[in-house]
C-alpha positions as CSV (number, residue, x, y, z in Angstrom):
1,X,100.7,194.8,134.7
2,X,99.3,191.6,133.5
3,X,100.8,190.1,130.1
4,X,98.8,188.2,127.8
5,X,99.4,184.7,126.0
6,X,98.0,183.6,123.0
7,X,98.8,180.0,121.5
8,X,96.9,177.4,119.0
9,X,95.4,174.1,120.4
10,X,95.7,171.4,117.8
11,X,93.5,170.4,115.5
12,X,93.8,168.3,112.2
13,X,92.3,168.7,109.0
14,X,92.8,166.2,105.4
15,X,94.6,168.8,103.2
16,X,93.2,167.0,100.0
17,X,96.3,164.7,99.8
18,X,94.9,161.8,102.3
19,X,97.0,163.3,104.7
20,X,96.2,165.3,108.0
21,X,97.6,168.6,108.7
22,X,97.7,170.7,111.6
23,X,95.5,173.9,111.3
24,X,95.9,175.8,114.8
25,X,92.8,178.1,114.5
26,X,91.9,178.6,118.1
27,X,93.3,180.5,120.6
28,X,93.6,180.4,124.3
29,X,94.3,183.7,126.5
30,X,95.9,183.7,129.8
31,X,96.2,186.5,132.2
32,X,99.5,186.2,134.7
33,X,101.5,188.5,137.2
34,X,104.9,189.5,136.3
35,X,106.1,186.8,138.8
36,X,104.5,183.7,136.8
37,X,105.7,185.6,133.5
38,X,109.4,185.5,134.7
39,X,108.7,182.0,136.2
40,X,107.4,180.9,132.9
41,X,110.1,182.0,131.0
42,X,112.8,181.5,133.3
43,X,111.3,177.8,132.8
44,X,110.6,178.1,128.7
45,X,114.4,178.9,128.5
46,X,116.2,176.4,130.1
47,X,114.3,173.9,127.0
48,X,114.9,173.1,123.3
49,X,111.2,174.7,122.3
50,X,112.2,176.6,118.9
51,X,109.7,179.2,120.0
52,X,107.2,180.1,123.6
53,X,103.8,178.6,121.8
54,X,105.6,175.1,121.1
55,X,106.7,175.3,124.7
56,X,103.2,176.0,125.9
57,X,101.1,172.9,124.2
58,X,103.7,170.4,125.7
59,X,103.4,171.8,128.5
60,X,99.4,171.7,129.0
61,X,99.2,169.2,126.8
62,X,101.2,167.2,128.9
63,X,103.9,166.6,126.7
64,X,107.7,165.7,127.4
65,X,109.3,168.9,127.8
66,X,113.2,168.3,126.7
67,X,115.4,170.4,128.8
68,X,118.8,171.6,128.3
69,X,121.9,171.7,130.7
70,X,125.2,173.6,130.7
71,X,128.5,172.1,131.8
72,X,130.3,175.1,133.3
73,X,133.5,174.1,132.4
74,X,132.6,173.0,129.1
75,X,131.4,176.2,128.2
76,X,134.8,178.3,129.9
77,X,136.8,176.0,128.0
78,X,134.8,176.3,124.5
79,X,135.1,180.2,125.7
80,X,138.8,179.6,126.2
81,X,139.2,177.9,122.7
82,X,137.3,180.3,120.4
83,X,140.0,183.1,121.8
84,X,143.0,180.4,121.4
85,X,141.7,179.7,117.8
86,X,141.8,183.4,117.2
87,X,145.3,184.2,118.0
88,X,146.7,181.3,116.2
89,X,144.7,182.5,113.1
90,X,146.5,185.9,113.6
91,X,149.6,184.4,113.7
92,X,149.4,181.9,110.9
93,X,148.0,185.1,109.1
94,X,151.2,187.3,109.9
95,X,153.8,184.2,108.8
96,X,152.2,183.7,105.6
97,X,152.4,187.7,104.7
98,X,156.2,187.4,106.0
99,X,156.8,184.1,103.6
100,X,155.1,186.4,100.8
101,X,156.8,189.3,101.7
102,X,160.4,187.1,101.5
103,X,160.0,186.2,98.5
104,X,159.3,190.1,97.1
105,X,162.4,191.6,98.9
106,X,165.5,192.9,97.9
107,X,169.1,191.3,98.5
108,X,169.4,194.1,101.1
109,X,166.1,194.0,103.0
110,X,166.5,190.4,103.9
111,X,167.7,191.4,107.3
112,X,164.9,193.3,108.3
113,X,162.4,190.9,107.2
114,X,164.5,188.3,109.8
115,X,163.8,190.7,112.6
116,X,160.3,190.9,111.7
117,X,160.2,186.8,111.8
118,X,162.2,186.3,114.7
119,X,159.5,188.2,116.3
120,X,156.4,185.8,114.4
121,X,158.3,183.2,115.2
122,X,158.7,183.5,119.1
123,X,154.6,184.3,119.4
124,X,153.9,181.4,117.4
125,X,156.6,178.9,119.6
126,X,154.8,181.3,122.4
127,X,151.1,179.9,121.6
128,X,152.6,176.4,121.0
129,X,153.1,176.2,124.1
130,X,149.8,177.5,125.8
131,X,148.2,175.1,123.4
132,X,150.0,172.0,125.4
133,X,149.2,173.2,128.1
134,X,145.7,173.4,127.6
135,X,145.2,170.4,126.3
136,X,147.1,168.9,129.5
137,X,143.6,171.2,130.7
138,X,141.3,169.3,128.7
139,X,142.8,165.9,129.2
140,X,143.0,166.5,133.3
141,X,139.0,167.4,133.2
142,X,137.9,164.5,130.4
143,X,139.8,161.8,132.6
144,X,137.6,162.9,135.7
């Protein structure tokens, strides 16, 4: 199966203003293989192009072509941090319903609510702790 491409060449117009303006009126079909699709693709992907047709005049147009790159262990520890900033959200969630819920109780329930805290309290200390630890992580790879 062959795939087809369509994109604008450029061509500028005055818009009235004294100013020119792109008008892309004309098209330009290509036929490939599924191979040179993936290829292109595979090649369209790894830039900043906002969209294929951009990607396509710079490239026959002979245009700088900015490409992107991904720091493996950037991204595993960004990955690691979204989860880490999740959990800590939780937990500063649960401590401010137990503060509320403090201040509602009875003389009589206080003891249950301490239970219920201890247990906040331990996680939080818990996640304090992985949080130095990463960032002994982070510091390690930065100083590299």
């Amino acid at each position: 199966m062959l795939h087809n491409f369509g994109y604008y060449c450029e061509m500028t117009k005055d818009n009235g203003m004294g100013t020119d303006q792109n008008n892309r009126t004309k098209w330009i079909h290509l036929r490939l293989s599924p191979s040179e699709y993936r290829a292109i693709q595979s090649r369209y992907q790894k830039t900043t192009c906002r969209n294929f047709s951009q990607y396509a005049r710079a490239a026959l147009l002979d245009r700088p072509i900015v490409t992107t790159y991904r720091n493996v262990s950037q991204d595993d520890l960004l990955q690691e941090m979204v989860v880490f900033n999740r959990e800590l959200n939780a937990i500063g969630n649960n401590v401010n319903q137990s503060v509320k819920r403090l201040h509602t109780l009875q003389e009589h329930e206080t003891s249950s609510w301490a239970v219920q805290y201890s247990v906040t309290s331990a996680r939080l200390e818990e996640k304090i702790l992985e949080a130095k630890t990463l960032l002994n992580v982070i510091a390690e790879r930065w100083l590299r």
